[in-house]
C-alpha positions as CSV (number, residue, x, y, z in Angstrom):
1,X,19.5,33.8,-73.2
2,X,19.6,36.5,-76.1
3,X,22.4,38.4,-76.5
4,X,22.7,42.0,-77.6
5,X,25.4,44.1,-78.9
6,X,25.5,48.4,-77.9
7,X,27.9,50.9,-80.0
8,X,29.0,53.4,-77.4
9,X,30.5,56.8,-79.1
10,X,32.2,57.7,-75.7
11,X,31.1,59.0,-72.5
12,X,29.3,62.7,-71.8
13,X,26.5,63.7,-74.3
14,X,28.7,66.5,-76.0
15,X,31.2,64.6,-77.3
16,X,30.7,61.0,-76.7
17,X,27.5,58.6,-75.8
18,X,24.5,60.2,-73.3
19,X,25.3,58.8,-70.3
20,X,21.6,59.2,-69.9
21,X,20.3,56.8,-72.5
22,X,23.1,54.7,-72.5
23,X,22.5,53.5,-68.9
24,X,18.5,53.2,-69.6
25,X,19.5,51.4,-72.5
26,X,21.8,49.1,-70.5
27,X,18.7,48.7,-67.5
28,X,16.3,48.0,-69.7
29,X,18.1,45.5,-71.9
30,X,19.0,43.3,-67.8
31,X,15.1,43.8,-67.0
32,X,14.4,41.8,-70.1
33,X,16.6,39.1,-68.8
34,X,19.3,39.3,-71.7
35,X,22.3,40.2,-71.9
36,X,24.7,42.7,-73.2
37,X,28.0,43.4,-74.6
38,X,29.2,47.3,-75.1
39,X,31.7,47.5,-78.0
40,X,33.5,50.7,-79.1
41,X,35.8,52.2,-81.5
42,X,39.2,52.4,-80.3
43,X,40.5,55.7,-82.2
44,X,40.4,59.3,-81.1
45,X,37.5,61.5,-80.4
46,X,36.5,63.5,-83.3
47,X,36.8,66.7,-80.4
48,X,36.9,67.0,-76.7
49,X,34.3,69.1,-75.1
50,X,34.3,70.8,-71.6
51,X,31.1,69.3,-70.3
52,X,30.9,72.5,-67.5
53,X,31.1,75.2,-70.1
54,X,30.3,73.5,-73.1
55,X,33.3,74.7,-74.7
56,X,35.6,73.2,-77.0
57,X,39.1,72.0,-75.7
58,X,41.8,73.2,-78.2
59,X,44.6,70.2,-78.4
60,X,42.6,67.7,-75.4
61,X,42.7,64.1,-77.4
62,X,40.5,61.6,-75.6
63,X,39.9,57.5,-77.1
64,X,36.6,56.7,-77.7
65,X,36.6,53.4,-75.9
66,X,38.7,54.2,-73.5
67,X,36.0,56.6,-72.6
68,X,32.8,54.2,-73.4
69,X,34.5,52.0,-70.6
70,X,33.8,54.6,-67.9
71,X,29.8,53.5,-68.9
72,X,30.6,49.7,-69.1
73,X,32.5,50.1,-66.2
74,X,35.2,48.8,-68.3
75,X,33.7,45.9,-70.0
76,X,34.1,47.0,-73.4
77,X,35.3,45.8,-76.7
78,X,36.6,47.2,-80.0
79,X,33.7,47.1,-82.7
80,X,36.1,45.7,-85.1
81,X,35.7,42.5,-82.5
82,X,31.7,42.8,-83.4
83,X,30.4,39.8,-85.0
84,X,26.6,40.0,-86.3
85,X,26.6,35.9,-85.6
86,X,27.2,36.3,-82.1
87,X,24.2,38.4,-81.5
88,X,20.6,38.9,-81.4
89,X,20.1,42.6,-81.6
90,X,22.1,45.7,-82.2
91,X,21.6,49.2,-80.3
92,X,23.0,52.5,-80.4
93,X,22.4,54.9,-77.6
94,X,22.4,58.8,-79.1
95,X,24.4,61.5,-77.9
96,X,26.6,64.1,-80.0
97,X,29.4,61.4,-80.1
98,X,27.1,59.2,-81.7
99,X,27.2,62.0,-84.5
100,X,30.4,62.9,-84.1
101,X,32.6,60.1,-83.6
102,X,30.1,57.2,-85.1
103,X,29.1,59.4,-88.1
104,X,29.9,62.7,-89.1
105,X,26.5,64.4,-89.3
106,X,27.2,67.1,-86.5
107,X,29.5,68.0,-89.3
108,X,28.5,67.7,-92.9
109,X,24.8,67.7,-92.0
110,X,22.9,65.8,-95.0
111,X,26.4,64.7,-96.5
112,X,27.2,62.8,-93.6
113,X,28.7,59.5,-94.0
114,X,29.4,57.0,-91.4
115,X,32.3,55.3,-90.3
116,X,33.5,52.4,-91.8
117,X,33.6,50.0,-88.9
118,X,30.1,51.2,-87.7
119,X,28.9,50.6,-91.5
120,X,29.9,47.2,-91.4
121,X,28.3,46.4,-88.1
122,X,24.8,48.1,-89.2
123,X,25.0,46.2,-92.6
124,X,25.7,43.0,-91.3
125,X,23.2,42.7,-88.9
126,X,20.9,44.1,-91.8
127,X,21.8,41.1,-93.7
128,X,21.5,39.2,-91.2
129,X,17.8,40.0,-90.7
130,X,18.6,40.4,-86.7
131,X,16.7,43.9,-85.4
132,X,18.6,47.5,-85.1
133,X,17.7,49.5,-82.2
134,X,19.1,53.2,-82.0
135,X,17.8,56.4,-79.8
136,X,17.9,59.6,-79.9
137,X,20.2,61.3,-82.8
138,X,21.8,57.9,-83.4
139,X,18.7,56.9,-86.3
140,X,20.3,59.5,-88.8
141,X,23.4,56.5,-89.2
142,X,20.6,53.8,-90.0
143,X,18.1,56.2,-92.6
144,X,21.7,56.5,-94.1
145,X,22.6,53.1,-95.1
146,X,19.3,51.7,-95.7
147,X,17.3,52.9,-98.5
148,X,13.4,53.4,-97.4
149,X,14.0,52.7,-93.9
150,X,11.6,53.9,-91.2
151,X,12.8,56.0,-88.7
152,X,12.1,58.8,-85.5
153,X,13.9,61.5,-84.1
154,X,11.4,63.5,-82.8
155,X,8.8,66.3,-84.2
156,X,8.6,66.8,-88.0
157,X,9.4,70.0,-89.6
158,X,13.3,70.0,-88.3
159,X,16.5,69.6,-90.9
160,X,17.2,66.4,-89.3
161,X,14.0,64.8,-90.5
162,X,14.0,66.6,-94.0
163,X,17.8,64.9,-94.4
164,X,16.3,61.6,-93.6
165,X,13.6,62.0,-96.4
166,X,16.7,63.5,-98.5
167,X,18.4,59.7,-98.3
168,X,15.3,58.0,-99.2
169,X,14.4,57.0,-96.0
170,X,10.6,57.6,-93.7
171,X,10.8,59.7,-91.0
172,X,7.8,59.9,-88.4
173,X,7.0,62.0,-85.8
174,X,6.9,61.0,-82.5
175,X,6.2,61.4,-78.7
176,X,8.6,61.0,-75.6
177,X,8.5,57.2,-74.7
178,X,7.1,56.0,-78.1
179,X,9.3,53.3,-80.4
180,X,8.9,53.9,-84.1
181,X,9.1,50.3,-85.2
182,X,10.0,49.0,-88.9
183,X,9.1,45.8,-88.9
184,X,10.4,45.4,-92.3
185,X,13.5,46.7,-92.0
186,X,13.6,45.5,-88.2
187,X,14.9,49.0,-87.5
188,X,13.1,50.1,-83.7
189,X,13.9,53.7,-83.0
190,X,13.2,56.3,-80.1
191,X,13.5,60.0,-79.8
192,X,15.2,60.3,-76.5
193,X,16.8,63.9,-76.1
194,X,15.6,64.7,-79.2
195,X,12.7,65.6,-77.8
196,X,12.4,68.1,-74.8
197,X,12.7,64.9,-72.3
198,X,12.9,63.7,-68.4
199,X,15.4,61.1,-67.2
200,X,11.8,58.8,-67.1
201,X,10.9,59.5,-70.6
202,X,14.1,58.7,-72.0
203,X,14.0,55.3,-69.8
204,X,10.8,54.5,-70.9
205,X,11.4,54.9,-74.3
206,X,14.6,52.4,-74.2
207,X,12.5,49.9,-72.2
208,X,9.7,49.9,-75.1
209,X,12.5,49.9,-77.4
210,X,14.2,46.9,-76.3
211,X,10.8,45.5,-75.2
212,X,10.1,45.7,-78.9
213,X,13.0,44.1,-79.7
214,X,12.4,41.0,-77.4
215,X,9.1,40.5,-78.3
216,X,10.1,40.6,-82.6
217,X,12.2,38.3,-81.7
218,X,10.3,35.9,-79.8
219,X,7.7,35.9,-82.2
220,X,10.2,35.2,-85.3
């Protein structure tokens, strides 16, 4: 039975992982009869955020995978556990955490980098030629570390996109549901909330995502 890896950046789409896409994710990847591990990184939130108000909340500290294991209902490891060897495929539900706490993008913008233990996860599935799957916001991290990679989040003509072409990597535009997929690169991307989306269209985009997946990897 394949075995797939997901990065969770925390729980609540503010300041962690979208609970959303993280639990389509999780569906989809059971409906294709594989299985999953969630890993996270066990250090602090970059910021706590009051998910009511939207607010900011001055001095709150909150641990990333301490939080990720309210998703994975508590089975979930510290990516510095994540081997590339032990897996088939590696995915990364979006979410401001994803951009916060994985990367700093919702911070430096087209200066982002990304965190060291997520860098090393991406890469070494890269070099291991086993396929990347990321939704929503979560694509920036891969058009980051790998030059001329393929990638969606959504319509063209936003900064996002224009700081993916900045790094030297492809951005297309895309619908709600639709899997931008690098076959190259084996990079499989989906816009998620990126786009103005329903609950279905973000699940439908995971299933074709990880459906994608599968079906690369069955064909290998």
């Amino acid at each position: 039975m394949k075995k797939f890896a997901v990065v969770l950046a925390g729980c609540g789409h503010k300041d962690g992982a979208e609970i959303n896409e993280a639990v389509s994710l999780l569906l989809a990847i059971d409906q294709h009869h594989c299985e999953y591990q969630c890993f996270a990184p066990d250090r602090q939130q970059t910021e706590v955020v009051d998910h009511l108000t939207g607010k900011k909340v001055t001095g709150a500290k909150r641990n990333i995978m301490t939080e990720a294991a309210r998703i994975a209902r508590g089975n979930v490891l510290p990516l510095d556990q994540f081997k590339a060897e032990d897996y088939d495929a590696l995915f990364f539900p979006g979410g401001f955490g994803a951009a916060k706490n994985l990367c700093d993008y919702a911070f430096k913008g087209v200066d982002m980098m990304v965190e060291p233990d997520v860098t090393r996860a991406i890469l070494e599935m890269h070099e291991a030629k086993k396929p990347i799957g990321a939704m929503c916001i979560a694509p920036v991290m891969l058009a980051r570390l790998i030059p001329g990679v393929c990638v969606t989040l959504g319509a063209e003509g936003s900064d996002v996109a224009d700081h993916v072409r900045a790094w030297g990597a492809e951005h297309v535009q895309t619908e709600n549901g639709d899997v931008c997929a690098d076959n190259e690169d084996l990079v499989f991307t989906t816009p998620a909330f990126m786009l103005d989306a329903t609950l279905k269209d973000v699940y439908d985009g995971a299933y074709n995502m990880v459906e994608a997946v599968v079906d690369w990897i069955e064909k290998r």
